[in-house]
N, C-alpha and C positions, 0 to 999 in steps of 0.2 A: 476524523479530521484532525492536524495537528495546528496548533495556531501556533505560526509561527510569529507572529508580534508579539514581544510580551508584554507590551502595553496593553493589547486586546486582552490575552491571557489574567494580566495581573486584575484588570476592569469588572470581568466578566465571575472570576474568585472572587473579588470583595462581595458583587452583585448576590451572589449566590450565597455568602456568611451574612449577609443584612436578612435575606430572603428566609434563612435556616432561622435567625433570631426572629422574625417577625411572626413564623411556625410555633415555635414553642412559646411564645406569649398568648396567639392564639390560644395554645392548648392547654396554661395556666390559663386563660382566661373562661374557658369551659369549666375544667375543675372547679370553679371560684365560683360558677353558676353566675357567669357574667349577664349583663341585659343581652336579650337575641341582637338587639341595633348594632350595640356596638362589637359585637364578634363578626359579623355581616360584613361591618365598615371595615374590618383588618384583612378579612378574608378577601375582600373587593381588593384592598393596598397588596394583597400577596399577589393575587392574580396579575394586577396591573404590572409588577415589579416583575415578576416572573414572563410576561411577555414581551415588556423592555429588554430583559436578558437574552431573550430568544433571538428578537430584534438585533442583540448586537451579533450574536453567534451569525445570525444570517446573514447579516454583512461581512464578515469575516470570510463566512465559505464563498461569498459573494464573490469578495476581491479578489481575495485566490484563484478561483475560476477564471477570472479576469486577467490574471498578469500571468497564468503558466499559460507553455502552449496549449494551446487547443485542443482537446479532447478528440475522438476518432467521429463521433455522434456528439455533436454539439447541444442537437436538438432533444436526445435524451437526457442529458445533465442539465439544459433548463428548463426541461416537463418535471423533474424531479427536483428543481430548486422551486418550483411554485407552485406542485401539490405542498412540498413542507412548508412554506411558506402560509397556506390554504388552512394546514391543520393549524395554525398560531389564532388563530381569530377565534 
């Protein structure tokens, strides 16, 4: 899918260099034989962050879907917008 806003674009790149950093602190945090709690609690902060991302992505193929013409099987592109939607949870 190409995003054509680059607002969404530029949102969605910061989202995911926050997400890359909060990774490798994670993984300093192992190395470092951190407490299990608090690896648990950043691991919880990626997940969440990581499915706000996803959350924006799906709105984006959302809208799209929305403003081009209509597809030839409308009802196939939105069985396949809310399985993928289904795997985010």
């Amino acid at each position: 899918m190409e995003l054509r806003a680059p607002e969404v674009k530029a949102d969605l790149i910061a989202r995911l260099h926050r997400i890359e950093g909060q990774v490798r602190g994670v993984e300093k945090m192992v190395q470092e034989d951190r407490e299990c709690g608090a690896i648990l609690q950043q691991m919880t902060a990626i997940r969440s962050a990581m499915h706000n991302a996803s959350l924006v992505l799906a709105r984006a193929y959302a809208e799209r879907c929305m403003l081009e013409p209509a597809p030839a099987d409308v009802d196939a592109v939105l069985d396949q917008l809310i399985a993928t939607l289904k795997k985010l949870e």
